[in-house]
C-alpha positions in Angstrom: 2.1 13.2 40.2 4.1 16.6 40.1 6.0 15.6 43.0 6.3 11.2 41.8 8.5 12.3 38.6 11.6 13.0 40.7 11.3 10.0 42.7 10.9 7.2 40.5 12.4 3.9 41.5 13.4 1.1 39.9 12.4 -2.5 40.7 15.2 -2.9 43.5 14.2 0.2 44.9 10.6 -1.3 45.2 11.6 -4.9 46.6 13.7 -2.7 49.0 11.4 -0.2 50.7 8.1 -1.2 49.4 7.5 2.2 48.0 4.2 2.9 46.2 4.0 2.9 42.4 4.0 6.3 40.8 0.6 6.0 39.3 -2.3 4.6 41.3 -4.3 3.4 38.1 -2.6 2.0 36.0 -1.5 3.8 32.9 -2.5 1.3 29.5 -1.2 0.7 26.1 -4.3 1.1 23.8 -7.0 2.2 26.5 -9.8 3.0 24.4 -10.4 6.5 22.5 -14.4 7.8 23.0 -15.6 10.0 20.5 -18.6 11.9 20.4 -20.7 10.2 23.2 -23.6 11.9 22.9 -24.2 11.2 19.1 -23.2 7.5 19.9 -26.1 7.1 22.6 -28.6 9.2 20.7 -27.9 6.4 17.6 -28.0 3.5 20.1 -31.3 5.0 21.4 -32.2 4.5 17.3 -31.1 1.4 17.3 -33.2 0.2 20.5 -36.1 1.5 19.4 -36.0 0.4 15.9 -35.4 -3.6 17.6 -33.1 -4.0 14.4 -29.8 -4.6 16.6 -27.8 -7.0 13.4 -28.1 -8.8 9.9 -27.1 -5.6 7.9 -29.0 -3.0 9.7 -29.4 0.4 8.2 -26.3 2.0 10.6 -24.3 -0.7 9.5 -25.1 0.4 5.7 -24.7 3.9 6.6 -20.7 2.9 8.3 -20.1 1.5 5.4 -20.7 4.2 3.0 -18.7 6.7 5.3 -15.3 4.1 5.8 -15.6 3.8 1.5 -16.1 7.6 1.0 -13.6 8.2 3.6 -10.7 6.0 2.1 -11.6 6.5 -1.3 -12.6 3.2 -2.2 -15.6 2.0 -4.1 -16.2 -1.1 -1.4 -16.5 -1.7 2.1 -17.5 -4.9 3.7 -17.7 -4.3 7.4 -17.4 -7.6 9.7 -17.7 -8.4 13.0 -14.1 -8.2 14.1 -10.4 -7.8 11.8 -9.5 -11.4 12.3 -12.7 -12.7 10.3 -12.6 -10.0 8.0 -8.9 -11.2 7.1 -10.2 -15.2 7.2 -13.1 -14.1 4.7 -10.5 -11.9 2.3 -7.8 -14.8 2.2 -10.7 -17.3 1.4 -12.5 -14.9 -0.7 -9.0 -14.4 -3.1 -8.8 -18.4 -3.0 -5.3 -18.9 -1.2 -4.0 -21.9 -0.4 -0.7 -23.6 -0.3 2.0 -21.2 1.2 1.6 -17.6 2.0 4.2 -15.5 2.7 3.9 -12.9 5.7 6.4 -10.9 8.2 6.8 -12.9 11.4 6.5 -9.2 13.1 3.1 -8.7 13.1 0.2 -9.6 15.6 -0.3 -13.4 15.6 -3.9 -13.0 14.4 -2.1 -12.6 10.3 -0.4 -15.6 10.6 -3.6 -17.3 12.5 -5.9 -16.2 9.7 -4.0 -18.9 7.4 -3.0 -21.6 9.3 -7.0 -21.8 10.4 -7.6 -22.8 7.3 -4.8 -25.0 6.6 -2.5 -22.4 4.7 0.9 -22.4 5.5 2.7 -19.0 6.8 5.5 -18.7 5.3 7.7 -16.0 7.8 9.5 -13.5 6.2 12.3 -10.9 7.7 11.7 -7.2 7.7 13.9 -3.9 6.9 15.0 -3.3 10.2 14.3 0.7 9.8 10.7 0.4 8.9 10.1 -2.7 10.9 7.7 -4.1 7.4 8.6 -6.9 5.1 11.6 -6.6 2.9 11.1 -7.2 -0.1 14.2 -9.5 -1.0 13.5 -11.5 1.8 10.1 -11.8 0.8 11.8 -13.1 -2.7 13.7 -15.5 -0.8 10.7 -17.1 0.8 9.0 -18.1 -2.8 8.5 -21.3 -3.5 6.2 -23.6 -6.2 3.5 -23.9 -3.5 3.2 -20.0 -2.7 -0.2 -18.1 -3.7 -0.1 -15.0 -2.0 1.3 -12.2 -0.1 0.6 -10.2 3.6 2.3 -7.0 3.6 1.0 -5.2 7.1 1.9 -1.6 7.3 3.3 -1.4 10.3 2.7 1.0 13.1 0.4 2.7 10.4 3.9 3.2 8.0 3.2 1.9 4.9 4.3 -1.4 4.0 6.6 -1.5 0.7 3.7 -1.7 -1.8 5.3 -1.1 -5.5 7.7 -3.7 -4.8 5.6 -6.2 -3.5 2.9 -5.5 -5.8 5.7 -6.0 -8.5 7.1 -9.5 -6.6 3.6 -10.2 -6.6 3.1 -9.6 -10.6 6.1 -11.6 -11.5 5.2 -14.7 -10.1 1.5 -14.5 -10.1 0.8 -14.1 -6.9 -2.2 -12.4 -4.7 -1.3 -9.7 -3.0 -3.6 -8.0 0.1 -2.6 -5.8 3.0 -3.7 -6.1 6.8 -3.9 -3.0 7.3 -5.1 -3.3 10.8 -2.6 -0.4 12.4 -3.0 1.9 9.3 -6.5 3.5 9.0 -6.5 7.1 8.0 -2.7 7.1 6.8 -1.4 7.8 3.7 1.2 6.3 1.0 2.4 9.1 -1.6 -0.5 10.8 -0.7 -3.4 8.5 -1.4 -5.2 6.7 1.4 -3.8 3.3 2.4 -7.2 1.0 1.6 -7.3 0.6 -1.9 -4.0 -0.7 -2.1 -3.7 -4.6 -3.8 -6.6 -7.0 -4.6 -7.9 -5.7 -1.2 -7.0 -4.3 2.5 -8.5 -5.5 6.0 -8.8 -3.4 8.6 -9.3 -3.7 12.5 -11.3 -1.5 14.5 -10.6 -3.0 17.7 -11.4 -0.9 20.7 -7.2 -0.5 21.1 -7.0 1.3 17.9 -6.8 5.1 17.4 -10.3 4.5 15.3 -12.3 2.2 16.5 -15.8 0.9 16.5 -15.8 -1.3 20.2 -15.1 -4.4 17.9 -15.3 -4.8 14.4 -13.1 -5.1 10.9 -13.5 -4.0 7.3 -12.6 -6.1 3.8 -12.1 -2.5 1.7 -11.4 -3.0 -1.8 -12.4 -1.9 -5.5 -12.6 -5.2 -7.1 -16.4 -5.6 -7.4 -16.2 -9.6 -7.6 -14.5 -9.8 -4.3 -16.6 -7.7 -3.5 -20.2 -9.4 -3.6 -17.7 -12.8 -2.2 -17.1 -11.0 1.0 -20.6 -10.0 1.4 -21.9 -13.6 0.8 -18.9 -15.2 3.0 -19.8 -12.8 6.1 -23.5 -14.2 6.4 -23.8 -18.0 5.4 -23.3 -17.5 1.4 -27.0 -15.7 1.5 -28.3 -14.1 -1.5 -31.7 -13.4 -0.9 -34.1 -14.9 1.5 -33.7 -18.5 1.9 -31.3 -19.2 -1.0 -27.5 -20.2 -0.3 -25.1 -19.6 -3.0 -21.7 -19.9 -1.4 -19.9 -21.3 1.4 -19.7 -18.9 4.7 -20.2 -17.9 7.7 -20.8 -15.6 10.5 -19.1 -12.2 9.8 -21.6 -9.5 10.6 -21.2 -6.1 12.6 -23.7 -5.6 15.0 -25.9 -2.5 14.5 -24.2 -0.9 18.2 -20.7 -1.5 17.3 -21.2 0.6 13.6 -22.6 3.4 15.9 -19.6 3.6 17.6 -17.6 3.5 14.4 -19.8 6.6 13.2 -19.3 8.6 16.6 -15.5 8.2 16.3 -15.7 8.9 12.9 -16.7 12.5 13.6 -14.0 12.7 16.5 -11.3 11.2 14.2 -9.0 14.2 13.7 -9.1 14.9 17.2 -7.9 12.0 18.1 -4.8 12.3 15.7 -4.2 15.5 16.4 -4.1 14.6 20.4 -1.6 11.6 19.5 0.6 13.8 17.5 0.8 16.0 20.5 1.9 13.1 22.6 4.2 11.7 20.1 6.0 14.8 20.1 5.9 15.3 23.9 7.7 11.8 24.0 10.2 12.7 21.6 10.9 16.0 23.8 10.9 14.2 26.8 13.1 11.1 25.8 15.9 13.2 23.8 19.6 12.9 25.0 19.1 9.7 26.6 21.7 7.6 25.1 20.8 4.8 22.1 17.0 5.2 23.1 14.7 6.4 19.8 10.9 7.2 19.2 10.1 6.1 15.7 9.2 8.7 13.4 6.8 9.4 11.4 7.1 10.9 8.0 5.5 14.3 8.5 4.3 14.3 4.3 2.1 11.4 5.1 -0.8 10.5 6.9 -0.5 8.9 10.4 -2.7 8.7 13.4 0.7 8.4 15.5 -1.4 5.8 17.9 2.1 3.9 18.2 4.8 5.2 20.4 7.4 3.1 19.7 10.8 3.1 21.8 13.6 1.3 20.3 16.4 0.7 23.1 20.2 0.4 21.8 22.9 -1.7 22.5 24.1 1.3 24.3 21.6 1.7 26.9 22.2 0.6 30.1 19.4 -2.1 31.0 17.7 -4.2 28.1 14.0 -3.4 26.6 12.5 -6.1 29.2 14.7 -4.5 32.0 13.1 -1.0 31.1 10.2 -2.7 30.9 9.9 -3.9 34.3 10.8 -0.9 35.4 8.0 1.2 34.2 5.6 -1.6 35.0 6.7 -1.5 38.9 5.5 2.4 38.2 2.2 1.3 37.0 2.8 2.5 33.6 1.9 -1.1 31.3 4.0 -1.1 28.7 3.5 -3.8 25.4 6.6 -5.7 24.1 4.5 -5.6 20.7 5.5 -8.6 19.4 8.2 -10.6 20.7 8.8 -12.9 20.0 7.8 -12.6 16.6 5.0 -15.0 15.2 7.7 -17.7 14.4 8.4 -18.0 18.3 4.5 -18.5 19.5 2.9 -22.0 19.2 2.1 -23.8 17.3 4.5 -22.3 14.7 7.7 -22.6 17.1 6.8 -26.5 17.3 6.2 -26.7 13.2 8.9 -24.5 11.6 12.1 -24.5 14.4 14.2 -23.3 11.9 12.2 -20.3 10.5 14.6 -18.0 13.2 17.4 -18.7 10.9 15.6 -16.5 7.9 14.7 -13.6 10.7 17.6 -12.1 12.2 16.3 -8.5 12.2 12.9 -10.2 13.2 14.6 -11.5 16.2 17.0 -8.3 17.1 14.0 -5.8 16.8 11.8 -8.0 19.1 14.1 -7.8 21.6 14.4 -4.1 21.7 11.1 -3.0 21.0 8.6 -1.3 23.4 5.5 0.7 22.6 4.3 3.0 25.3 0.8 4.3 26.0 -0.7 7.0 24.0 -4.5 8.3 23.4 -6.8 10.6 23.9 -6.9 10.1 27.9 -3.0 9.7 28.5 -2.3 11.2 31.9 -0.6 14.9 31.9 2.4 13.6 33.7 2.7 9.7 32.4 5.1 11.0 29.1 7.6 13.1 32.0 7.2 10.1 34.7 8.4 7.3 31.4 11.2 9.7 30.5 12.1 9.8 34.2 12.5 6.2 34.8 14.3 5.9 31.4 16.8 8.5 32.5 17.3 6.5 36.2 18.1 3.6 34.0 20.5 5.2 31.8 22.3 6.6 34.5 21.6 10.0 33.7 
């Protein structure tokens, strides 16, 4: 597209002369990052021929082993997907009542409770890390709360020491979804081991991922063994129930993925930090546009590139957009409106916007562009192009 980045248009532009979009394919948000293919199909070759495709297989044992030693934990439980694995971990810990969780976060937190009849309590977030904040977290307490979500956000840690402190004071569980944050770091130690337990997501959109699949990670040997009963029926043994559950396993194919990305894992990072930078190059001196940073003494896999547009700037976040979706380029609003605006929590708590004001400002000026291992050469140049049409510039 050496020749498209000078002559981007807006929407208008389009509706007037019906002028092609930049990119012919269209450029994704989270388009899936392929590690070593070759080991992947020599394991599912394994797999095939060994007929043992699920029900704790031995490549499922072996992912296991390699997510634990990996994050430095003593346990992980690997299940079928991060929206079980955070079911199981809030039923394993015993919630119930009200649990208090940021309204910024992908619905599937707040889901994970109300499924099973626990109420989400939305709490606002520090409008310069975009995770909970604390005091507002404090503000949200009540004599029916059990439990705390933090979610480290955009792979940024959440603000463990004080929650884990809010959390000690009033007796309260604490676990993370730590669905954005695998392979970064708080103060220098692996997020994973952080409260009574993490859950991660290795969704085929993540920077690691395993096709489909989650992770309860923890040290507590109690929850533990309840995870692994609670992802297969409550078996212990052949023919012998011990515990309510229910269908939670990884299949043998999707922990052969996870341990063919494994391997590729750096390079992957190392490919996003490339691109994050690019787009920080690219997008400076645009006025009251910003790339989030990333604090360069931690751990990050810099999957998110997220733009936050100022009152400043010329056309809104939904106005930029459109724009860089008439150019093929299909950018995520990540996650307006906030959990508290989607159904059916909109209908069941209308007032909860009047505890989120930086919820509801950063959901309106949020946008996260693509990133990954097979971005396009000339997508980051074309994106800073259309933002600089828009700003005038």
């Amino acid at each position: 597209m050496n020749s498209g980045v000078k002559a981007i248009r807006t929407p208008r532009d389009l509706a007037i002369n019906g002028a092609p979009p930049a990119f012919a394919e269209p450029i994704h948000v989270g388009r899936p990052n392929i590690g070593d293919r070759a080991a992947f199909l020599r394991r599912v070759e394994t797999i095939v021929d060994s007929h043992w495709l699920t029900n704790h297989g031995p490549t499922v044992g072996e992912f296991e082993q390699a997510i634990a030693a990996y994050l430095g934990v003593r346990h992980c439980i690997a299940m079928c997907n991060g929206t079980i694995a955070l079911e199981i971990a809030i039923r394993a810990l015993g919630l119930h009542g009200e649990v208090i969780v940021p309204s910024w976060t992908f619905v599937a937190t707040a889901h994970a409770l109300y499924w099973q009849g626990i109420t989400p309590v939305f709490a606002d977030i520090d409008p310069q890390t975009h995770n909970l904040d604390p005091d507002a977290v404090r503000r949200m307490i009540t004599p029916r709360t059990t439990g705390i979500i933090g979610v480290h956000l955009w792979g940024r840690s959440a603000p463990i020491e004080p929650l884990q402190a809010i959390a000690d004071e009033h007796g309260l569980k604490l676990l993370f979804d730590a669905a954005h944050a695998f392979g970064s770091t708080h103060n220098g130690r692996r997020i994973g081991s952080f409260g009574t337990c993490e859950v991660l997501s290795f969704h085929a959109t993540k920077a690691f991922n395993s096709m489909e699949g989650g992770a309860v990670v923890t040290d507590d040997d109690e929850l533990a063994e309840a995870t692994r009963l609670m992802r297969n029926f409550g078996f212990k043994g052949y023919d012998n129930v011990i515990h309510p559950g229910t269908n939670g396993k990884m299949i043998e194919v999707c922990a052969a993925m996870g341990l063919a990305n494994l391997g590729s894992f750096e390079s992957v990072v190392a490919s996003n930090r490339r691109n994050h930078a690019a787009y920080v190059e690219a997008l400076a001196g645009i006025r009251d546009i910003s790339v989030m940073a990333y604090d360069p003494a931690e751990s990050n896999s810099h999957h998110y590139i997220v733009l936050e547009i100022g009152d400043a700037f010329p056309a809104t976040r939904d106005e930029l957009a459109a724009a860089l979706q008439a150019e093929n380029i299909l950018v995520r609003k990540y996650f307006w409106p906030g959990c508290h605006g989607m159904q059916p929590y909109r209908d069941l708590f209308p007032h909860a916007r009047l505890m989120l004001p930086h919820t509801i400002d950063i959901a309106s000026r949020v946008v996260v562009l693509p990133n990954g291992t097979t971005l396009a050469d000339d997508a980051i140049a074309a994106i800073a192009a259309v933002c600089r049409v828009l700003a005038g510039a």
